[in-house]
C-alpha positions in Angstrom: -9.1 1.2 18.6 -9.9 0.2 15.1 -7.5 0.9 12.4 -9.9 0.6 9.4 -13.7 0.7 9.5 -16.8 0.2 6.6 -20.0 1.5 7.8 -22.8 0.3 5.8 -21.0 0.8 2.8 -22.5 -0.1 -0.6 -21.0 -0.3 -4.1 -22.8 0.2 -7.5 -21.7 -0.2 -10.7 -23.2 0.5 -13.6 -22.7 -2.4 -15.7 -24.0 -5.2 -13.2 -25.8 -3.0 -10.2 -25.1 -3.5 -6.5 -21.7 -5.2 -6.0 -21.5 -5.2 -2.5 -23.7 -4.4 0.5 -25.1 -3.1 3.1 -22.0 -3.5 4.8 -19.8 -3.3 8.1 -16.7 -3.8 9.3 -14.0 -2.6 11.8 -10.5 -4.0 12.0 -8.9 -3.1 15.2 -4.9 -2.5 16.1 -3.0 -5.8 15.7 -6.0 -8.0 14.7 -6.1 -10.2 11.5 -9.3 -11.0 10.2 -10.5 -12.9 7.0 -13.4 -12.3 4.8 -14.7 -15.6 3.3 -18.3 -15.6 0.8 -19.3 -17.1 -2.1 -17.5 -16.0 -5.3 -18.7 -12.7 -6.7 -19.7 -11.5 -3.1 -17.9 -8.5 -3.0 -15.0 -9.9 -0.8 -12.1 -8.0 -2.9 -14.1 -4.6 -3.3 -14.2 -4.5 0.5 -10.6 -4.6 0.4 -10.5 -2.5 -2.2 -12.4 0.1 -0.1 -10.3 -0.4 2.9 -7.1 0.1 0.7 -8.7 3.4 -0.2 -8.5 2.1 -3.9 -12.2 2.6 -4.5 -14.7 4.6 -3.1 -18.6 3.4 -1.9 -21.5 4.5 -3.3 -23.0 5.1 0.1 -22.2 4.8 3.9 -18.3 5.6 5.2 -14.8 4.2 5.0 -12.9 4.9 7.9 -8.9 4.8 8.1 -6.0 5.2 10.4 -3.2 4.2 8.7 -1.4 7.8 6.7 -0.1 7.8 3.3 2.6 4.6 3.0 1.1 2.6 6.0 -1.4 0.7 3.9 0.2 -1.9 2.1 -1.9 -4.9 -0.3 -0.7 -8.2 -1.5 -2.7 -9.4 -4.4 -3.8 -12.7 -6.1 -1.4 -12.5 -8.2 2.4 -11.0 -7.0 2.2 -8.0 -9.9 5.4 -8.0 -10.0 7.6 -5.5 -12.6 9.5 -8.4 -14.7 12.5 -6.6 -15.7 13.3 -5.6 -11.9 15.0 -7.4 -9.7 13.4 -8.8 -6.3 15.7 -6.4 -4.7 14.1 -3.5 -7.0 10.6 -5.2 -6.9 10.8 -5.0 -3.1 12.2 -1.5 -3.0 9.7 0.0 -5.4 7.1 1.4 -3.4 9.6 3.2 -0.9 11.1 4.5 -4.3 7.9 6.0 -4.8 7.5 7.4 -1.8 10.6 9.6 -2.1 13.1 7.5 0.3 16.6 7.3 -1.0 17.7 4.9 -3.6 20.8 3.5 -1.0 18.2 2.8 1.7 15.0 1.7 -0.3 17.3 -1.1 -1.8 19.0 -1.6 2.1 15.3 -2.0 3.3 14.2 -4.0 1.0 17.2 -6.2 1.4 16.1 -6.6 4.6 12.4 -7.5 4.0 13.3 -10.1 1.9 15.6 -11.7 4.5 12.1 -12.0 6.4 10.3 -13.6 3.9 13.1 -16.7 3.5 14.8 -15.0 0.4 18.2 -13.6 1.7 20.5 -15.0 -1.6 17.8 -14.2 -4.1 18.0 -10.5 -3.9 19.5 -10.2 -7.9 17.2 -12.9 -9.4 14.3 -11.7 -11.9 10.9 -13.1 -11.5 11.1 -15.2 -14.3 13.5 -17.7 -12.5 11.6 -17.2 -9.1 9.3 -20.3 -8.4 5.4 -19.4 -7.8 5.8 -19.5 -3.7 9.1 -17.6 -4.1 7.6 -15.0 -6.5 4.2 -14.6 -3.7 7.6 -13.8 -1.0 9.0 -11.2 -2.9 5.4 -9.7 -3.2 5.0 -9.8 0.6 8.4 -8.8 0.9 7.5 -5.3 -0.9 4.4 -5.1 1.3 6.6 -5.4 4.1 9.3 -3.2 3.7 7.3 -0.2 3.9 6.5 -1.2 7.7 2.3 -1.2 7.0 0.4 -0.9 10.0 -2.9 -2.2 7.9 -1.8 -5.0 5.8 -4.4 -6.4 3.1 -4.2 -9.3 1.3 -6.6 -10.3 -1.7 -6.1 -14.5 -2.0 -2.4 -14.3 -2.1 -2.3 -18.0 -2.2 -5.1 -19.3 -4.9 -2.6 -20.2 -7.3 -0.3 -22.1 -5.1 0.3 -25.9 -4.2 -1.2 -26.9 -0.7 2.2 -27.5 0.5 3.5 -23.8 -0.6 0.0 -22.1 0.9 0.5 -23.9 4.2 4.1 -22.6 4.4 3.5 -19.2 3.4 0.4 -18.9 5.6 2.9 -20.1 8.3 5.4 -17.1 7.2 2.7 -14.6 7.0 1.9 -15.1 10.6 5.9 -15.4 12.2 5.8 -11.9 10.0 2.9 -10.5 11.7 3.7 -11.6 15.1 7.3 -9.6 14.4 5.8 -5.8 13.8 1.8 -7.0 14.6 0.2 -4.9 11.6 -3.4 -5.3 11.3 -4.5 -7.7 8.5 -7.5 -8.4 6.5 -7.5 -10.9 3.9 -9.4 -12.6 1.4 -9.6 -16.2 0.9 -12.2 -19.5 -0.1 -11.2 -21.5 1.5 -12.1 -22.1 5.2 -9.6 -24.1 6.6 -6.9 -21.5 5.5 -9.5 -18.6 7.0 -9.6 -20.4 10.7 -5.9 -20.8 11.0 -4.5 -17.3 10.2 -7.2 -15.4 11.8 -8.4 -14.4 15.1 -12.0 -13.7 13.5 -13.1 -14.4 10.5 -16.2 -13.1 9.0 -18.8 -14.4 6.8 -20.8 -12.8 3.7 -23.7 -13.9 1.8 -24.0 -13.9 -1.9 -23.7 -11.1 -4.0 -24.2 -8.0 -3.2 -22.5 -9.3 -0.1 -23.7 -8.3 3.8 -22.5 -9.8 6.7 -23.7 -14.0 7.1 -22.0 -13.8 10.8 -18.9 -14.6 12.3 -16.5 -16.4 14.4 -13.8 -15.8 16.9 -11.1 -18.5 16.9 -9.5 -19.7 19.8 -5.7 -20.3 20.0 -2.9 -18.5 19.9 -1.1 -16.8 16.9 1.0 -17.5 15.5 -0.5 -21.5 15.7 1.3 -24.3 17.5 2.4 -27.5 15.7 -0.6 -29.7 15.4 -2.7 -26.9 15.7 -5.5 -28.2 12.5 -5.5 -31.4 14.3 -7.5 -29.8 17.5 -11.1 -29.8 18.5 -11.4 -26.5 18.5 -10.0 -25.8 15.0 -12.1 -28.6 13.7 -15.0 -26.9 15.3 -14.7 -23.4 14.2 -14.4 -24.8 10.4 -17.2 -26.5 10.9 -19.2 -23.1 12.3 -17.9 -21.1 9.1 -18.7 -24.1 7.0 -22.2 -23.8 8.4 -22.4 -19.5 8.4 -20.5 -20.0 4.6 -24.2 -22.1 3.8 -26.7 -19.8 5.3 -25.0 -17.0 3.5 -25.3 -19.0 0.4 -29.0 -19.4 1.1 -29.7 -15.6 2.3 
């Protein structure tokens, strides 16, 4: 059963024409998928559309998920500086009209299972990059998404921090097994957090092709070193060059 669905969606804007398009894609129940394409393909209005932030110029966006079971993590953590993490976390459930007492107990909670249980009163001006990118998914996570989209939530962090958190982001999946579609350049990254990832061409972005990935999720120790994730790279690399060429 898919969760989210484009059908041979298309975006136009007025100030620089097609942005994205022809394009499909269905997510189904549990399954993480990344988007990969040259820069300016239309990778983040696709997730825009599927976040029901934007709306196509043509073909259909199909969704699921009801009102509070979409949740998006974005490049950068956009988080409210004079809040707390503990507020920052509890902010969309706020929103949403759920009690102060248990937004703040849930969020509590969320950032316990992002690594931040101590840090609860700290502003993000004396939280670390990595540490501010927790609290972000921490917010994401407390309102229990079942579609969770995430727009290059590690771009601006240190290979160390992104191989840590991209750990952290699966152990979180494999705990409530939300959907997940996210956005990222680099392929390595794409072929160890996802079960498929899909390739675009250049702008206005269509589909290049795609690959499944063998392995299980979340990924063993050693799990980069294997032939098969060395191989699946090296398809993407190859999918990543035709779609630069199409």
């Amino acid at each position: 059963m898919s969760v989210a669905a484009l059908s041979e969606v298309e975006v136009d804007y007025a100030s620089r024409g097609r942005a994205l398009g022809p394009f499909s894609l269905a997510v189904g129940e549990g399954e993480i998928v990344a988007l990969v394409g040259p820069s300016g393909c239309g990778k983040s209005t696709a997730l825009r559309l599927l976040a029901g932030l934007e709306q196509p110029s043509r073909g259909e966006v199909r969704r699921t998920p009801g009102r509070g079971e979409t949740s998006v993590v974005f490049q950068a953590p956009t988080l409210a500086p004079w809040l707390s993490a503990r507020a920052n976390a509890a902010l969309p459930l706020e929103l949403a009209g759920v009690a102060r007492g248990e937004a703040r107990q849930r969020a509590d909670a969320a950032l316990a299972r992002v690594g931040l249980s101590g840090a609860e009163t700290a502003r993000p001006a004396q939280l670390s990059g990595g540490m501010a990118m927790r609290v972000s998914l921490a917010r994401a996570l407390a309102t229990e998404p079942r579609l969770l989209l995430l727009d290059e939530p590690f771009a601006a962090l240190d290979e160390i921090t992104r191989r840590a958190l991209a750990d952290d982001v699966l152990g979180l999946w494999a705990q409530s097994r939300p959907a997940i579609v996210f956005v990222t350049h680099n392929v390595e990254e794409a072929v160890y957090m996802a079960g498929r990832v899909v390739v675009m061409t250049r702008g206005p972005g269509r589909t290049a092709g795609e690959a499944r990935v063998a392995g299980p999720l979340p990924r063993p120790a050693g799990f980069r070193t294997t032939e098969a994730f060395r191989d699946t790279v090296e398809a993407v690399s190859g999918l990543l060059g035709q779609g630069m060429a199409a």
